[in-house]
C-alpha positions as CSV (number, residue, x, y, z in Angstrom):
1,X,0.0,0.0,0.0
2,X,3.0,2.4,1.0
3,X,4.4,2.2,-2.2
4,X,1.1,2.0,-4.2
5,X,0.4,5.3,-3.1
6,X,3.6,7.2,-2.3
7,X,5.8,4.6,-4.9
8,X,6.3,5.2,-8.5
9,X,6.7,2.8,-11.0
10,X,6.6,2.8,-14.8
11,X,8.4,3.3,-18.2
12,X,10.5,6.1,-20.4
13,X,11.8,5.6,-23.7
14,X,14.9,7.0,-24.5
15,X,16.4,7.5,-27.9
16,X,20.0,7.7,-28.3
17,X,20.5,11.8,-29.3
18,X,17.2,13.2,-28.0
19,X,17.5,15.7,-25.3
20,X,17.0,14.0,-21.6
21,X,13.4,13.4,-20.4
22,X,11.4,12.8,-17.2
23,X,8.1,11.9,-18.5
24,X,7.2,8.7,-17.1
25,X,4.1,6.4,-18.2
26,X,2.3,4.5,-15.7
27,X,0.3,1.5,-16.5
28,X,-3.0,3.8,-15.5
29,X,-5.2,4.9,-18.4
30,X,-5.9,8.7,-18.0
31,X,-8.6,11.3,-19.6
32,X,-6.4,14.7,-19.7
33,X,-8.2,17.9,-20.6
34,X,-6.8,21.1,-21.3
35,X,-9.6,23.1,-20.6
36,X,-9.8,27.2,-21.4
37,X,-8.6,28.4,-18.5
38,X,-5.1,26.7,-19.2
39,X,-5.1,24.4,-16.6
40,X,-4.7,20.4,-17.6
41,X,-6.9,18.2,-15.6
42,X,-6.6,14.3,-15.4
43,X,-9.4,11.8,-14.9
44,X,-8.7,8.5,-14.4
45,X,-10.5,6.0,-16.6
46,X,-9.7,2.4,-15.9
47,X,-13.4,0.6,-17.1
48,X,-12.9,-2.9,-15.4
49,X,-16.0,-3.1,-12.9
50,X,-17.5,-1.0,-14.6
51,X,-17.9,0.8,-18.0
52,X,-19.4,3.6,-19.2
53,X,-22.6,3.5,-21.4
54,X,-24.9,6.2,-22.6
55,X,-27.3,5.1,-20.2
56,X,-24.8,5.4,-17.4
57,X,-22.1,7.8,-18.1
58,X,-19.2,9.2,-16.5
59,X,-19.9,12.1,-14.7
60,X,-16.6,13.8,-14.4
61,X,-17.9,17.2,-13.4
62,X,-18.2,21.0,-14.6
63,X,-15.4,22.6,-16.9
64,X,-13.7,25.9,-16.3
65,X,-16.5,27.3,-18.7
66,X,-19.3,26.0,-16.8
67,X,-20.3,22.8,-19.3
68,X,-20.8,19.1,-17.9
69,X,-17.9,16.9,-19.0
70,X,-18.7,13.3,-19.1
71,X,-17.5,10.0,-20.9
72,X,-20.6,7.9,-22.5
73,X,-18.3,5.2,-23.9
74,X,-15.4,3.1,-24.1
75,X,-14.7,0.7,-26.9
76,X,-11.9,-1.7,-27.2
77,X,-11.1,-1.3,-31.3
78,X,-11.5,2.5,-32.7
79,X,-10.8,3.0,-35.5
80,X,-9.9,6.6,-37.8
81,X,-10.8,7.4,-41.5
82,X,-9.5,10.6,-43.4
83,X,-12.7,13.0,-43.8
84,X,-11.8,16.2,-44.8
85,X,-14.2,19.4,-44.4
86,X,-14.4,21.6,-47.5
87,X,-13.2,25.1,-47.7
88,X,-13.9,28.6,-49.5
89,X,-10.1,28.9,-50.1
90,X,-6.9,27.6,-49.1
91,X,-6.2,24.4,-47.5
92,X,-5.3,21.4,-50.3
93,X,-7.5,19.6,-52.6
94,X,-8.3,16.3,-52.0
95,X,-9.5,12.7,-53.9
96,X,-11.9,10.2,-52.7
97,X,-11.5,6.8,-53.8
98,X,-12.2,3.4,-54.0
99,X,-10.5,0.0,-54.9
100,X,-12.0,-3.2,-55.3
101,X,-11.7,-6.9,-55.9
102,X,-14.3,-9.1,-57.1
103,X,-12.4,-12.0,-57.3
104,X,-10.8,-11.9,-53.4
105,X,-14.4,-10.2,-52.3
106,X,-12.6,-7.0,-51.4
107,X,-13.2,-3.6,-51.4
108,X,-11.1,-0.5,-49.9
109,X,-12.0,3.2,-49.7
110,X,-10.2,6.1,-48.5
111,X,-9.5,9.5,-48.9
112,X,-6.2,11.2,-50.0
113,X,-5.1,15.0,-49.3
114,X,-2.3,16.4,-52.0
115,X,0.5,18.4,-50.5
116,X,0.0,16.2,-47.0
117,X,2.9,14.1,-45.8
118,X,1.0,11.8,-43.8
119,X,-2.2,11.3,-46.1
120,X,-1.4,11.8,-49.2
121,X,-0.7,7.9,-50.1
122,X,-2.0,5.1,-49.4
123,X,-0.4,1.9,-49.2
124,X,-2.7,-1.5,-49.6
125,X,0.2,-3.8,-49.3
126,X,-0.1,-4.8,-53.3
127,X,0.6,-1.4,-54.3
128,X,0.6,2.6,-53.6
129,X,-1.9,5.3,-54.3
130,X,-0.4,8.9,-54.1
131,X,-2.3,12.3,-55.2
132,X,-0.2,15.3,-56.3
133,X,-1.3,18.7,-57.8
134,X,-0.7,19.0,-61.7
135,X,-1.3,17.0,-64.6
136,X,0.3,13.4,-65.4
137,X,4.1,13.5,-67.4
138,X,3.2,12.5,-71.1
139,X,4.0,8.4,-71.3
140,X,7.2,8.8,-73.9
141,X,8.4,6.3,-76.1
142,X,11.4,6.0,-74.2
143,X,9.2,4.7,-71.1
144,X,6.4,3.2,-72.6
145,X,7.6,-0.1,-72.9
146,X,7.2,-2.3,-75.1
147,X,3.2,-1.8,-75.9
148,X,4.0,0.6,-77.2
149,X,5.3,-0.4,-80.5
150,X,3.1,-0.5,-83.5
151,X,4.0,-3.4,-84.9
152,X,2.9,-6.8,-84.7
153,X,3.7,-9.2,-82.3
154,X,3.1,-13.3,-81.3
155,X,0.4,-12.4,-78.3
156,X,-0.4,-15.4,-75.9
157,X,-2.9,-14.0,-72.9
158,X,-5.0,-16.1,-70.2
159,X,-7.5,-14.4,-69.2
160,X,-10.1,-15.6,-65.7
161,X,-13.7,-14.9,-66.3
162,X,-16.5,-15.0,-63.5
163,X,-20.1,-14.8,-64.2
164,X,-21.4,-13.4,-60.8
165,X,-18.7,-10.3,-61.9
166,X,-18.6,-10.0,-65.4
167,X,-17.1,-6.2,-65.2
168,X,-13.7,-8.1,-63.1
169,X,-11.7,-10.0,-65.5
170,X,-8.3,-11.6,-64.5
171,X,-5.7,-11.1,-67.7
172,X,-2.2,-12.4,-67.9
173,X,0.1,-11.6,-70.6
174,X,1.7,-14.9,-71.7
175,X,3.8,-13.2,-74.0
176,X,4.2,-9.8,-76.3
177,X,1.2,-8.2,-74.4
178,X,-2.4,-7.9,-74.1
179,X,-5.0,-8.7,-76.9
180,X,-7.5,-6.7,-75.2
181,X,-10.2,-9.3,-75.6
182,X,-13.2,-8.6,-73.1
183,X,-14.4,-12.8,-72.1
184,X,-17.9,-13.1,-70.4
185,X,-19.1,-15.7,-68.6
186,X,-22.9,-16.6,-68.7
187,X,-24.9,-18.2,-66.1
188,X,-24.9,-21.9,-66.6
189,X,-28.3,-23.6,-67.1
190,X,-29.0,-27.3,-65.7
191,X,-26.8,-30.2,-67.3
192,X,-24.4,-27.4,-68.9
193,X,-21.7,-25.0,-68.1
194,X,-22.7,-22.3,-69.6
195,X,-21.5,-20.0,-73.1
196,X,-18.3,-17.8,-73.1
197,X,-18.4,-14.6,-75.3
198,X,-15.4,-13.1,-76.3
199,X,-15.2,-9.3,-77.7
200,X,-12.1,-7.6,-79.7
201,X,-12.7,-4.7,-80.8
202,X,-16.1,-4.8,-82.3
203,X,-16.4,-8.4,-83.3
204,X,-17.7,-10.7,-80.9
205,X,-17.6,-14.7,-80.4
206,X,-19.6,-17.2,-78.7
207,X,-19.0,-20.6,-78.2
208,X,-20.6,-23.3,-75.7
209,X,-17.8,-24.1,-72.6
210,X,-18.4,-27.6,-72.2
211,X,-17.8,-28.6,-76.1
212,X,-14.5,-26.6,-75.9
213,X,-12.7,-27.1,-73.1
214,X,-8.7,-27.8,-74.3
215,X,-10.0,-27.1,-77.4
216,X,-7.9,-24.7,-80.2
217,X,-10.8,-22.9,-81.5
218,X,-10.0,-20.3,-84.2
219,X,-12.0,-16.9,-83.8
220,X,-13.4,-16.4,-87.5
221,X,-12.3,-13.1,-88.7
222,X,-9.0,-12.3,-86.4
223,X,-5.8,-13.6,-86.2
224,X,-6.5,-15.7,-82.7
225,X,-7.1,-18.7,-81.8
226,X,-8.9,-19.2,-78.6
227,X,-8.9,-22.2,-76.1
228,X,-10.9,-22.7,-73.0
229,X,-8.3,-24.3,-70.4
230,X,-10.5,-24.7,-67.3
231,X,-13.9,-24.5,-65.9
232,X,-14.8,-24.2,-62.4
233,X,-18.4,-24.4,-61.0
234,X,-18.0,-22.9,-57.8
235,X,-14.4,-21.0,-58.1
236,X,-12.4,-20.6,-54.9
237,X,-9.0,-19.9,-54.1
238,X,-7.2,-23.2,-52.0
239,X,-3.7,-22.6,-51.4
240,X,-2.7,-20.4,-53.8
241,X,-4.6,-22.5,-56.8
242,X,-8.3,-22.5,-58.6
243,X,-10.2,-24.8,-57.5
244,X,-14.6,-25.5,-57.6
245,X,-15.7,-26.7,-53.8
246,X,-19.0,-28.3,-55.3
247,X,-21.0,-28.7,-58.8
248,X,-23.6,-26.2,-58.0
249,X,-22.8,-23.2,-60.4
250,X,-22.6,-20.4,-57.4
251,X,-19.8,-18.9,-58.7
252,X,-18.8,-19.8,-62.1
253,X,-15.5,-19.1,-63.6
254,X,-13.7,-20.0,-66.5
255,X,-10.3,-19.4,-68.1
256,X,-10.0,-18.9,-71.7
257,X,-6.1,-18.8,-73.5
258,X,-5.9,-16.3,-77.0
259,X,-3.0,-16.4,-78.7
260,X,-2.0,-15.3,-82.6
261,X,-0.6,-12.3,-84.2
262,X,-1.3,-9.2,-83.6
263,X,-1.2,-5.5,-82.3
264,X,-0.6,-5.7,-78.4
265,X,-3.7,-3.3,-76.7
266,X,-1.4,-3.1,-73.2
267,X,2.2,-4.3,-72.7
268,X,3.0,-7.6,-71.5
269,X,3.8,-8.3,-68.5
270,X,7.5,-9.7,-66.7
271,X,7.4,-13.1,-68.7
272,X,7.8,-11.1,-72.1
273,X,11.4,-10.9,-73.3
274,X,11.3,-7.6,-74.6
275,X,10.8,-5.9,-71.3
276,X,14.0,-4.0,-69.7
277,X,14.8,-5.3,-66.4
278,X,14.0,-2.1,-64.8
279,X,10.2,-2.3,-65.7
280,X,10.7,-5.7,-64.5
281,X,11.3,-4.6,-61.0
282,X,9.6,-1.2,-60.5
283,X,7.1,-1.2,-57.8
284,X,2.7,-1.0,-58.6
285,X,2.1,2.1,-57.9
286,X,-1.1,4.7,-59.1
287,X,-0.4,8.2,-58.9
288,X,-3.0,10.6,-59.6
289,X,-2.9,14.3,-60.2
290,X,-5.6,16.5,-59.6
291,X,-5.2,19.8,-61.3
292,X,-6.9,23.5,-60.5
293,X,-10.0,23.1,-61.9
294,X,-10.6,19.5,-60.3
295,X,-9.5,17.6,-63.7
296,X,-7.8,14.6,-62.7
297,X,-5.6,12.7,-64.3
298,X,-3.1,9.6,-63.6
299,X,-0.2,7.9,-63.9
300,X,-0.2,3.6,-63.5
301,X,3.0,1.8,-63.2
302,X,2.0,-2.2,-63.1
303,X,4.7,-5.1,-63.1
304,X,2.4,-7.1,-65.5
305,X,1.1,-4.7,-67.4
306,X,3.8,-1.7,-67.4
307,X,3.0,1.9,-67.6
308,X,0.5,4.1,-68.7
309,X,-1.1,7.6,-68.6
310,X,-4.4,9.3,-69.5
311,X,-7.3,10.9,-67.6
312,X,-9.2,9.2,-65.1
313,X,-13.0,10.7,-64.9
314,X,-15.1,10.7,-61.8
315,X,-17.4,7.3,-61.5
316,X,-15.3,5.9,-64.1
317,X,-13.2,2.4,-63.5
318,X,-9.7,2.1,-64.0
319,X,-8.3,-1.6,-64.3
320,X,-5.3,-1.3,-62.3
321,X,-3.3,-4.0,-64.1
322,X,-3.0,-5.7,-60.3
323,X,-4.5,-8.5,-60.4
324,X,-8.3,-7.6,-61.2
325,X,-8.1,-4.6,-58.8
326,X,-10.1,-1.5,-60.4
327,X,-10.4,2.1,-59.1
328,X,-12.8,4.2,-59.2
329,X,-12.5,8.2,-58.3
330,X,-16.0,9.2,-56.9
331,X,-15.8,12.9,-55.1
332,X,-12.9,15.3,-55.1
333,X,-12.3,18.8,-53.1
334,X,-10.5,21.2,-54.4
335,X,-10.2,23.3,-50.7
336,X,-9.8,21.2,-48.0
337,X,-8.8,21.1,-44.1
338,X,-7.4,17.7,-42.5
339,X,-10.3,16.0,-39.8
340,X,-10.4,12.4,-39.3
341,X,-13.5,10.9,-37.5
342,X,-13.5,8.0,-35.3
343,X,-15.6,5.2,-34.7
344,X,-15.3,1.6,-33.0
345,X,-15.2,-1.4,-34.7
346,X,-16.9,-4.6,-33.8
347,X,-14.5,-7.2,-35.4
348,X,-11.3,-5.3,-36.6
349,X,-8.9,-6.7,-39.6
350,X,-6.3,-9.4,-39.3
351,X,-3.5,-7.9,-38.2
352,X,-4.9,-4.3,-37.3
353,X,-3.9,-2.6,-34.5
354,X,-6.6,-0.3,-33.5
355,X,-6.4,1.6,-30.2
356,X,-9.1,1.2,-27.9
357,X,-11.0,4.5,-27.1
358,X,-13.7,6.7,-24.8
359,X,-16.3,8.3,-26.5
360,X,-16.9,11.6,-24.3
361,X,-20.2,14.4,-23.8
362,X,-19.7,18.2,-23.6
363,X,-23.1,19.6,-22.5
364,X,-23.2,23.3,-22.7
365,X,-26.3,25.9,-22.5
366,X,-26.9,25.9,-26.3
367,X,-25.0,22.6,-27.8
368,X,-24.0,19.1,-27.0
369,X,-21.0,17.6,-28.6
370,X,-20.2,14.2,-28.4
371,X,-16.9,12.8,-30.1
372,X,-14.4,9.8,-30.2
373,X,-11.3,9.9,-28.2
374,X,-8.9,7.1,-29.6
375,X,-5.6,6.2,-27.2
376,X,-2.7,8.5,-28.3
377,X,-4.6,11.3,-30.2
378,X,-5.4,14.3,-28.6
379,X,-8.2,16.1,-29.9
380,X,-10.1,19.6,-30.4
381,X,-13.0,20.2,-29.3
382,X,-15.0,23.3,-30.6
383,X,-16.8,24.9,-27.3
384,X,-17.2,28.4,-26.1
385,X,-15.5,30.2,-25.3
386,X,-12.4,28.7,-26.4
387,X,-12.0,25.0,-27.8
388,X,-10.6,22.5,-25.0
389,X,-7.4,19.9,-25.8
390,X,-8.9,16.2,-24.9
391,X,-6.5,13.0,-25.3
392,X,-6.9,9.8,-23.7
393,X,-3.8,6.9,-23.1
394,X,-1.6,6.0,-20.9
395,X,-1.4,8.1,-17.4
396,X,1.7,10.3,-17.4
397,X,3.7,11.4,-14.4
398,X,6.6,13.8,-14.3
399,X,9.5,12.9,-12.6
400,X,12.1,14.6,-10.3
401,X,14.5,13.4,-12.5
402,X,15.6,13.2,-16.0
403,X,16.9,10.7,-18.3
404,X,19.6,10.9,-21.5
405,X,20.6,7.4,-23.1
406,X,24.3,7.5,-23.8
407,X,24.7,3.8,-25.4
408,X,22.8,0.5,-25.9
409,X,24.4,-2.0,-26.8
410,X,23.2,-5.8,-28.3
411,X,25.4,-9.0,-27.2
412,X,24.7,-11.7,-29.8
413,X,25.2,-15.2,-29.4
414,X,28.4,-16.2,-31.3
415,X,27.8,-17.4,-34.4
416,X,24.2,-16.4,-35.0
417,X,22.2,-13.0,-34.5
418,X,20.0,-13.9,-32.2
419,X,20.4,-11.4,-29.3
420,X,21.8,-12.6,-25.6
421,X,21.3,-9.8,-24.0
422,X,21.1,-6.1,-24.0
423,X,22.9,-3.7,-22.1
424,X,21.9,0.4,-21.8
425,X,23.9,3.3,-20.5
426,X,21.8,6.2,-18.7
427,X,23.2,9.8,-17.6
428,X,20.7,10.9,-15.3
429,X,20.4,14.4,-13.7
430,X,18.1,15.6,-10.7
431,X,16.6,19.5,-10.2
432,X,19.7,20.1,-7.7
433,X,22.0,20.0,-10.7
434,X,23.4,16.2,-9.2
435,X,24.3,13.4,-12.1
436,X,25.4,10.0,-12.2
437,X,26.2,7.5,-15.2
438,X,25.5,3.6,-15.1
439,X,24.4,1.0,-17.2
440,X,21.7,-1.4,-16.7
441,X,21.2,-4.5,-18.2
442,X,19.1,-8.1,-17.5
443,X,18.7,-8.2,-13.6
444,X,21.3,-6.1,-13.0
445,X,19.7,-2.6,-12.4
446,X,21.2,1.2,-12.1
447,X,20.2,2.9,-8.7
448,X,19.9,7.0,-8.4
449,X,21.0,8.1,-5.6
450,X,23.3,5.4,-4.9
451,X,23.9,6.0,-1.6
452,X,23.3,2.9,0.9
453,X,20.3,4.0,2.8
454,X,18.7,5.2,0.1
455,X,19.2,1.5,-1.2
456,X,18.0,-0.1,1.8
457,X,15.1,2.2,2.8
458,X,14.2,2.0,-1.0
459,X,14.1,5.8,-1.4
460,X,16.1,5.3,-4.6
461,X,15.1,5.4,-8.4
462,X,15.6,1.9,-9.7
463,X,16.0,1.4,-13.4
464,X,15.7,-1.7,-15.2
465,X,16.3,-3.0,-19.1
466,X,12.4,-3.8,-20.4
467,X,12.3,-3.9,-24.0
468,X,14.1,-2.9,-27.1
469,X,13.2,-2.4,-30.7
470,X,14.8,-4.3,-33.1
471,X,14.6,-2.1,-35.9
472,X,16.2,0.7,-34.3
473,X,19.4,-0.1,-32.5
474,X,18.9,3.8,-30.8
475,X,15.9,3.0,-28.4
476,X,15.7,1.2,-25.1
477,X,12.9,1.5,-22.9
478,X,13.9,1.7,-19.2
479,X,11.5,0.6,-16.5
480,X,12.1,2.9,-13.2
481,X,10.4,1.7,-9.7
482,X,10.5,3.3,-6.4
483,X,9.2,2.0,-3.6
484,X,8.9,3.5,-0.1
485,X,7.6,0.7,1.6
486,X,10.5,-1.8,0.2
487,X,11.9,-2.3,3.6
488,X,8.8,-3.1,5.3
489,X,8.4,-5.7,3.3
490,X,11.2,-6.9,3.9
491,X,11.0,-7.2,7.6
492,X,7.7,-8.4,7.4
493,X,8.8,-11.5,5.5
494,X,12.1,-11.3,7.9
495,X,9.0,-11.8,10.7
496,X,7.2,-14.6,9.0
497,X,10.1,-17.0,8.2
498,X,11.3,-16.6,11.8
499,X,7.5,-17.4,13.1
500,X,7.4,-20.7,11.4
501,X,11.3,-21.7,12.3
502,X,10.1,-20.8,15.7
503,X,7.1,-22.8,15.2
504,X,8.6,-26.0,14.3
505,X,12.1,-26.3,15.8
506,X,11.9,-24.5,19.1
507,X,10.4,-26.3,21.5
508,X,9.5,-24.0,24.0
509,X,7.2,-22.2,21.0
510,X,5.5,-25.5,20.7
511,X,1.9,-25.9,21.5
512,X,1.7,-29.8,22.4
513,X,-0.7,-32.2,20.9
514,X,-4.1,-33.2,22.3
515,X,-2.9,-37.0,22.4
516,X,0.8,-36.2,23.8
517,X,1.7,-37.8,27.7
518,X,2.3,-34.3,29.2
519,X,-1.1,-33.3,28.2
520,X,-3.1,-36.5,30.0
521,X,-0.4,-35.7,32.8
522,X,-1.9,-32.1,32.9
523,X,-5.8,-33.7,33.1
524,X,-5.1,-36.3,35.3
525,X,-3.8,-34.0,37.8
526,X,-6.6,-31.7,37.6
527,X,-8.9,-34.2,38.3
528,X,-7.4,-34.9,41.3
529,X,-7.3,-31.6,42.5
530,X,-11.0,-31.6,42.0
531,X,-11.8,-34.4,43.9
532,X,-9.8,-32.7,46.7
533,X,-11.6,-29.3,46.6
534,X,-15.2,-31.5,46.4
């Protein structure tokens, strides 16, 4: 209790370079406020027994302006999407998108903000979306690749079908490049599999699946051949490969192979040997450029399908060239301030790691406003007559001392790099001007002051080596304790091993047994005395 209460113990991160610091996080969660009168006021806001709930909120009292501040919320998962507010002027223009897959059941929207560091691309693992002002470079022949020859080429392109999404069509460029043949898919009927139409250009083909499957079937009045090379009833992706998990046609697919001589529409893809080794390896990225008047236009860079420029109109899908990803631009700003609203999340993605959150109430005489507060974002709040600073996390305590890490260093084992053990150096100084330097590594920590008393009474910082960041060889996170009550403890442990020795190896501490010989000696003999007093 002594050191619950008068102790301190929590965590600083240090990064080798960075000025010393004394701000220490406690494992507490904490509302702090900074309300309009300058003063910042914490709350705490641990929710185990019991959690908020619009029904039963927080009361947490009356703000320096006179409005009730309460917390109606807390959620677990919260998480934060880019929604801009539009402006008369100023600010920067902004894109909203969205991305989509029909064949992984997929779909991703978001906005993007030009001339903003942190939300001006976006990064969906398969590729980047960035948004710049301007208009797209013209695609020269120098970087064009090779579609964009005029000439004739051998074309060989497989291209996945799907009924149930016949606008989400699957191309790979076998070799020279695309033929830019649209396939379709149509529903089978019972005791068939259904008629594949293929369009180039403005001729069209169809031709029953079932009587052509590994079939070469020539495409009257072009230069291709096509051939249909699988059929799936009910397609699904198992371990990396098509496959149909039952013959009921709930998801048709098919893949058809075209192959002859002719112009390429798009430029193949890594497999063709024309392509330079850079377009081999440069990275799938979009960029789109949105220009003054809101015109945007974009430049594609694809590893299958190369690169390529043109204008991109709103509501209008753009095939990607990644896989069957297509985008499609559906609103754009052309003023626009940076907000992000906040919402939790019943069931967040594999692999996302969303904050939890409070949801909080500001009642005043004219207005109520209620808003998300995620962990680690501190957030404003419009009242009167000033706005207010609220952030919710981890409680944070200042301490009498400060911090600086000197060194950390990583022992490996020998002969592999798997770390043995880590080892940090600390040069800490106090408000009196005093400083020490010591290093602290696995159950060996760095006491400030070191002077014995201090040890023994523990009125003494204590630092310990917690964690480390692989990726960064400059951080080390230092957990400090102090604990007022460390010697009590230990005398009251002291006390308790010397009550049981006493207990069981000193006789005259023994209590004898109810069946022992001194004991019936002890009744007998008050019996008799007794019988003498009767």
């Amino acid at each position: 209790m002594i050191g619950r209460v008068w102790g301190t113990e929590g965590t600083i991160t240090l990064f080798k370079g960075e000025p010393p610091t004394n701000r220490l996080l406690v494992d507490q969660h904490q509302l702090r406020v900074r309300d309009t009168d300058g003063i910042v006021k914490g709350y705490a806001a641990e929710f185990i027994n019991r959690p908020p709930t619009p029904q039963r909120p927080w009361d947490l009292g009356r703000l320096a302006s006179g409005a009730k501040f309460s917390i109606i919320d807390y959620s677990t998962t919260v998480e934060g999407k880019l929604n801009p507010k539009p402006l008369e002027s100023g600010g920067a223009p902004g894109v909203h998108f969205t991305i989509a897959t029909a064949m992984m059941g997929q779909r991703l929207d978001s906005w993007l903000l030009a001339d903003d560091g942190e939300h001006n691309n976006f990064n969906m693992g398969l590729a980047t979306i960035e948004l710049k002002r301007g208009i797209a470079p013209a695609l020269t022949p120098a970087n064009a690749g090779p579609a964009a020859a005029t000439g004739e080429a051998e074309l060989d392109e497989s291209i996945f079908a799907f009924t149930k999404s016949p606008e989400q069509q699957v191309a790979k460029v076998v070799k020279g490049g695309s033929t830019g043949a649209k396939v379709l898919l149509s529903q089978p009927k019972k005791g068939d599999k259904g008629e594949v139409t293929i369009t180039i250009g403005d001729k069209t083909w169809t031709h029953d699946v079932a009587t052509h499957i590994g079939q070469d079937t020539p495409l009257e009045g072009s230069p291709f051949t096509m051939r249909i090379d699988g059929y799936w009833a009910d397609f699904r992706i198992d371990n990396g490969k098509p496959t149909s998990v039952s013959d009921q046609p709930d998801n048709p697919a098919v893949v058809v192979s075209l192959h002859g001589l002719g112009v390429p529409a798009a430029p193949a893809d890594a497999h063709a040997p024309a392509e330079s080794d850079d377009a081999a390896a440069s990275p799938n990225k979009l960029t789109l450029f949105i220009a003054d008047d809101g015109a945007i236009t974009y430049d594609l860079a694809s590893r299958k399908a190369g690169r390529s420029t043109g204008k991109l109109d709103l509501n209008t899908p753009l095939p990607t060239g990644w896989a069957d990803w297509q985008l499609i631009a559906d609103q754009t700003l052309l003023h626009a301030e940076h907000w992000m609203d906040f919402n939790p999340v019943t069931s967040a993605a594999p692999g996302a790691n969303l904050p939890d959150g409070v949801k909080i109430r500001v009642e005043q005489a004219t207005s109520t406003i209620e808003q998300w507060i995620p962990a680690g974002w501190q957030i404003a709040i419009p009242t009167s007559p000033a706005p207010i600073q609220v952030a919710y996390g981890w409680k944070q305590e200042q301490l009498p001392i400060a911090l600086e890490l000197m060194e950390f260093e990583v022992q490996r084992n020998e002969g592999s790099d798997s770390p043995a053990g880590f080892k940090s150096t600390v040069h800490v100084t106090d408000r009196d001007g005093g400083t020490a330097t010591g290093q602290c590594w696995m159950n060996n920590p760095f006491s400030y002051p070191g002077v014995w008393w201090r040890t023994w009474t523990g009125l003494t910082y204590k630092m310990s080596q917690a964690s480390w960041n692989p990726e960064n060889l400059g951080q080390s996170t230092i957990q400090i304790l102090r604990d007022p009550g460390w010697l009590l403890k230990w005398i009251g442990s002291v006390l308790i091993c010397a009550g049981i020795f006493m207990l069981f190896y000193l006789k005259g501490f023994r209590r004898p047994a109810a069946g022992s010989p001194s004991t019936a000696a002890a009744r007998s003999q008050k019996r008799e005395l007794a019988e003498v007093a009767s």
